[in-house]
C-alpha positions as CSV (number, residue, x, y, z in Angstrom):
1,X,0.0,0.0,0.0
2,X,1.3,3.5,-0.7
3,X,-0.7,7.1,0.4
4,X,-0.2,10.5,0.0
5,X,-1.8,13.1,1.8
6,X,-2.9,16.1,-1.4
7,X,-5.1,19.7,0.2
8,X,-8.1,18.3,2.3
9,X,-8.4,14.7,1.2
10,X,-6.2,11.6,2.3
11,X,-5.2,9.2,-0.4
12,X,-4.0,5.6,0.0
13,X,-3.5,3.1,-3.0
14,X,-4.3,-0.3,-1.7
15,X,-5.4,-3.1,-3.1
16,X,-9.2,-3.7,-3.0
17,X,-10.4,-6.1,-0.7
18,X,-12.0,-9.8,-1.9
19,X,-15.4,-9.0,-0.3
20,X,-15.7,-5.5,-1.6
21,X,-19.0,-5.7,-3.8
22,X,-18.2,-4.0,-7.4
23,X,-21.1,-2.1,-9.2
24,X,-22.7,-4.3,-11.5
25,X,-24.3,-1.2,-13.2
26,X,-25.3,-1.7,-16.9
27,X,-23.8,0.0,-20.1
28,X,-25.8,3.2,-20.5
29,X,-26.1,2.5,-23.9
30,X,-25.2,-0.1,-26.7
31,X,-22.9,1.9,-28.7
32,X,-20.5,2.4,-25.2
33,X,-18.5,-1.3,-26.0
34,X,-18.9,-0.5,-29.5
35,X,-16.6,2.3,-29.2
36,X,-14.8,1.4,-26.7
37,X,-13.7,-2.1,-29.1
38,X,-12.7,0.1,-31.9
39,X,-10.5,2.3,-30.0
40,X,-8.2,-0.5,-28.4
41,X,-8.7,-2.7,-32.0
42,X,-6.7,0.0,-34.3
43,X,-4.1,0.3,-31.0
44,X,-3.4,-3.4,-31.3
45,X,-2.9,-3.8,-35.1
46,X,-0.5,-1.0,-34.8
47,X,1.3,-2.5,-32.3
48,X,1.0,0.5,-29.5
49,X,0.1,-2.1,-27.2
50,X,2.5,-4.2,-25.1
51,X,2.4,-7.2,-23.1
52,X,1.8,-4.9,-19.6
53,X,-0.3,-2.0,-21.3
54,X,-4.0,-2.4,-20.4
55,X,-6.9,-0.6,-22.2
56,X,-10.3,-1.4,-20.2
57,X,-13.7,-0.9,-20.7
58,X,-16.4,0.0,-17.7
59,X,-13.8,-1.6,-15.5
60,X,-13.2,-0.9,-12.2
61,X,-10.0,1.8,-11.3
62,X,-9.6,2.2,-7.3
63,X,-8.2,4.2,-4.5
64,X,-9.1,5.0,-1.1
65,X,-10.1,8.6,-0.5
66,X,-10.0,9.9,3.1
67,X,-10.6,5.8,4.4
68,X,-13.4,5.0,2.1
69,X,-12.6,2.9,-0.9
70,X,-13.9,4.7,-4.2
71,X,-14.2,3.3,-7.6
72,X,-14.5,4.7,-11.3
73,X,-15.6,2.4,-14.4
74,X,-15.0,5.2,-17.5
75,X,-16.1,3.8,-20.6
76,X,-12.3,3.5,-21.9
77,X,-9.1,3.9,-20.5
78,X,-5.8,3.5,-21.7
79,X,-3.2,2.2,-18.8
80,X,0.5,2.4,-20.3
81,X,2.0,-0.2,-17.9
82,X,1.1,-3.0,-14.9
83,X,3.8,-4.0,-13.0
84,X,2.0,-7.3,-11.8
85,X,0.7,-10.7,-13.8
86,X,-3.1,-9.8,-15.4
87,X,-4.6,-12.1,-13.0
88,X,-4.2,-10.1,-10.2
89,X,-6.3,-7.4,-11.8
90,X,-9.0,-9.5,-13.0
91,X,-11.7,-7.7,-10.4
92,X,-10.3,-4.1,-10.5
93,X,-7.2,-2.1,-10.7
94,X,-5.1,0.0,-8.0
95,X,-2.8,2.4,-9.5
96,X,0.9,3.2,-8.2
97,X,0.1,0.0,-6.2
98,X,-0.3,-2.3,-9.6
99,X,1.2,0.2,-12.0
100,X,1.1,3.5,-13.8
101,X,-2.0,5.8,-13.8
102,X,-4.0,5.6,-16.7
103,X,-3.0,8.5,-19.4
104,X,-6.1,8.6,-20.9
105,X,-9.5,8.1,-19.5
106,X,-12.7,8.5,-22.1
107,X,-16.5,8.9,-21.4
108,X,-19.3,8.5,-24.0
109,X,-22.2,10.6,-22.9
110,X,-25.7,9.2,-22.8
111,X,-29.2,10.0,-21.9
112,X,-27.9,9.8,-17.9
113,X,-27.6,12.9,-15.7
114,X,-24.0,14.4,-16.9
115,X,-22.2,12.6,-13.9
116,X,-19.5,12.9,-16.3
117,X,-18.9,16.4,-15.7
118,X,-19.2,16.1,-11.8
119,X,-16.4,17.5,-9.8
120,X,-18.3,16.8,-6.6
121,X,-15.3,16.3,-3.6
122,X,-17.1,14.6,-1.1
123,X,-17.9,10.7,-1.0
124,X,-18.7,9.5,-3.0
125,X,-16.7,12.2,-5.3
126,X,-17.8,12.1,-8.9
127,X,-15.6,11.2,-11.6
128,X,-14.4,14.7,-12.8
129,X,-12.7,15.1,-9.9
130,X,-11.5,11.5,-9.6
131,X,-9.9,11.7,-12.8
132,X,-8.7,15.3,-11.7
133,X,-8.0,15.2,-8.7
134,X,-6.8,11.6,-7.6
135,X,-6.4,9.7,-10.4
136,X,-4.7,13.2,-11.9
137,X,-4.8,11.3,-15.4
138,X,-3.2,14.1,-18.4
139,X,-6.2,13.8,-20.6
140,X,-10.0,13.7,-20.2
141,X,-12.1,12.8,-23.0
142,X,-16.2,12.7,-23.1
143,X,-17.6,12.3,-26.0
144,X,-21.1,12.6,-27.7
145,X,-21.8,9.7,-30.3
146,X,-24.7,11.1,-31.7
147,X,-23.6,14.6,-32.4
148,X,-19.6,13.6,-32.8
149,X,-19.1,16.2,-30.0
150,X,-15.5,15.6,-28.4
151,X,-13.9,17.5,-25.4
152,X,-10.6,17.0,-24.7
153,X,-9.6,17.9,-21.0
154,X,-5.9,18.0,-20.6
155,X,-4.0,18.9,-17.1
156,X,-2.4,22.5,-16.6
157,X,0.5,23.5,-14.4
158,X,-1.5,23.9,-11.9
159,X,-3.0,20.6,-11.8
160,X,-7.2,21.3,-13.1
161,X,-8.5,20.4,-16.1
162,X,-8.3,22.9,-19.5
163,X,-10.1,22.2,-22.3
164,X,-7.9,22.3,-25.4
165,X,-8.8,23.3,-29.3
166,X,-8.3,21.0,-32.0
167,X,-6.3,21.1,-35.0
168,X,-7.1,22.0,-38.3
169,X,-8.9,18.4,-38.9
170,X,-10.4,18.4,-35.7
171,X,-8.4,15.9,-34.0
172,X,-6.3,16.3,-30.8
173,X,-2.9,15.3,-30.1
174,X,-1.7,12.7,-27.5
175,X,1.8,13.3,-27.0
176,X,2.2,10.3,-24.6
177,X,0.9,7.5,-27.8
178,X,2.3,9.8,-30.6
179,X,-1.1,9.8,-31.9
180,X,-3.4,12.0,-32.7
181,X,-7.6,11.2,-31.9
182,X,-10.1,12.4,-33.8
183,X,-13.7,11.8,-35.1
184,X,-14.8,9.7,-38.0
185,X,-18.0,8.8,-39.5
186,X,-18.6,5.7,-41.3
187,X,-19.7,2.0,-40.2
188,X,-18.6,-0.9,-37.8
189,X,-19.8,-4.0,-37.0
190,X,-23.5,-3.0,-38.5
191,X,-23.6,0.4,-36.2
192,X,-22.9,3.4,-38.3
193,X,-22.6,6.7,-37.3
194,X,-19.2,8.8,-35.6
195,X,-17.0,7.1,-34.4
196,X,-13.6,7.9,-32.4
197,X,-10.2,7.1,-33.9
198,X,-6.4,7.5,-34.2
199,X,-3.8,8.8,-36.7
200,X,-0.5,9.1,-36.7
201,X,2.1,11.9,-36.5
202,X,2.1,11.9,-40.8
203,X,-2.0,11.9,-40.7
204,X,-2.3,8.7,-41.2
205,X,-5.5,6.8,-40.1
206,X,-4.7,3.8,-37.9
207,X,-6.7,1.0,-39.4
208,X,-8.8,-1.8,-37.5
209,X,-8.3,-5.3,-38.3
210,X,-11.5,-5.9,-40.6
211,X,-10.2,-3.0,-42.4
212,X,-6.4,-4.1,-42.6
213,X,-8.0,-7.6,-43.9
214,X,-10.0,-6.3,-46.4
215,X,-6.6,-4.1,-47.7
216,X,-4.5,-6.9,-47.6
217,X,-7.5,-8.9,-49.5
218,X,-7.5,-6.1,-52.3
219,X,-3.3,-6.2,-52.4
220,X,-3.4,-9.9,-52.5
221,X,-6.5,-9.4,-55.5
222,X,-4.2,-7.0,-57.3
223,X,-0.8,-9.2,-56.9
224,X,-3.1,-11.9,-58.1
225,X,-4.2,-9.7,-61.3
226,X,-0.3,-8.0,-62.1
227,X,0.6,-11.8,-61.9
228,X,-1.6,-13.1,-64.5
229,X,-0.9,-10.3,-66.7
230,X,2.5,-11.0,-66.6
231,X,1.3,-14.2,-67.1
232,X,-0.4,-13.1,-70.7
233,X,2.6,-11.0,-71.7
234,X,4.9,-13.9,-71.4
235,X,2.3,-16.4,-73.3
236,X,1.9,-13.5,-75.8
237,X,5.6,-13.0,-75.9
238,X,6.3,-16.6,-76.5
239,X,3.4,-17.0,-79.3
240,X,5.6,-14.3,-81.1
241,X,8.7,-15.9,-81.0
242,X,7.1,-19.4,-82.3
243,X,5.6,-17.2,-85.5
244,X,8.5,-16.1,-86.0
245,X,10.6,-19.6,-85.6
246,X,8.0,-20.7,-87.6
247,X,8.3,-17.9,-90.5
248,X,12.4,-18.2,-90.5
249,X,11.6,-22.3,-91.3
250,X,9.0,-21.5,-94.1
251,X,11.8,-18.6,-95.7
252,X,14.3,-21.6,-95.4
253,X,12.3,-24.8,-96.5
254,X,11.5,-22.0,-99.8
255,X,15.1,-21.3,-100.1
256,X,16.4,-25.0,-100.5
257,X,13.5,-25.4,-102.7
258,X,15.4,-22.2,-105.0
259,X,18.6,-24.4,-104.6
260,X,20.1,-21.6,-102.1
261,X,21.6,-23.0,-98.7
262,X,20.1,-20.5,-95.8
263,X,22.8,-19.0,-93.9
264,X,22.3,-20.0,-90.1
């Protein structure tokens, strides 16, 4: 167990106990794993995930705030690195105790009563200032699905929250991943409608694996095409040289006929 004492609230990171009864709430709505999927899918086939990097959805993150243990499920979160096996977080996870803090913690708003946005201190606090204030992850993201709304909340000097303007293609950068994040509209998995993704440093769009399988389907189509018209260029080629083997013996077979010998 580790603490540290921060303004009027006592914090201790400590594992949470067997007993201790997790909320069993339900998704606030079916686009939430959706979204949260696609977010750690494009991660993976670009390989920004290790063996102890962690990206969880509506999963458990814990500390114990002023003796009273308190627990936040966001819809996503991206933890860069667990310093124990994955069993022992199968129920929940206790940072600086188990590993790093997450760098990135998302919520996808719904029809609820914007407890996403609740900086309330006292127990149970609400999640802004868990994030903010406890968990002090860098970036904050809620997100609207059906709009395509996205607020990116980044820590200042001075510890709070600041919201921070996008780009010049709306998308934010993450300096920890290298990536940028940033809204797309299209369709998954039958749901269409925005979606939130990554791109790279050059712009480019990180793909998920049904969309890395259906390029690599259309390379291995076009290979397959190159390859039989190299295939016709050689029969064509060698159709040629027969005509023309077959012209030089005629030209011959008519000069012995003359009494001339063919030169050779």
């Amino acid at each position: 167990m580790t603490s540290v004492t921060s303004a009027s609230y006592d914090i201790k990171w400590e594992k949470l106990p067997d007993d201790f009864i997790l909320p069993d709430d339900p998704v606030d709505n079916i686009h939430q794993p959706a979204l949260a999927a696609a977010l750690t899918d494009s991660l993976e086939v670009a390989g920004k995930l290790s063996d102890t990097t962690v990206t969880t959805t509506n999963y458990g993150i814990c500390a114990t705030v002023n003796g009273k243990i308190v627990v936040k499920a966001p819809d996503w979160a991206y933890i860069p690195h667990i310093r124990v096996p994955q069993g022992e977080i199968d129920r929940s996870y206790t940072p600086q105790l188990q590993g790093e803090p997450p760098i990135i913690v998302m919520e996808f708003l719904s029809d609820t009563n914007g407890h996403e946005y609740s900086s309330k201190p006292t127990y149970p606090p609400g999640k802004w200032f868990f994030y903010e204030k406890i968990l002090k992850v860098p970036h904050y993201i809620i997100f609207e699905p059906y709009s395509g709304l996205i607020e990116h909340y980044q820590l200042d000097q001075s510890g709070g929250y600041e919201i921070q303007s996008s780009d010049n293609n709306g998308r934010y950068w993450i300096p920890e991943l290298q990536l940028y994040l940033g809204l797309w509209e299209g369709t998954r998995e039958q749901r269409k409608g925005y979606w939130l993704r990554w791109w790279n440093e050059a712009g480019e769009l990180l793909l998920w694996g049904s969309e890395l399988a259906i390029l690599e389907r259309q390379n291995a189509e076009i290979e397959k095409q190159k390859a039989e018209a190299e295939r016709q260029k050689a029969e064509v080629e060698k159709q040629k040289a027969e005509a023309e083997r077959q012209k030089a013996e005629r030209l011959a077979a008519q000069l012995r006929a003359a009494g001339i010998e063919p030169e050779i």
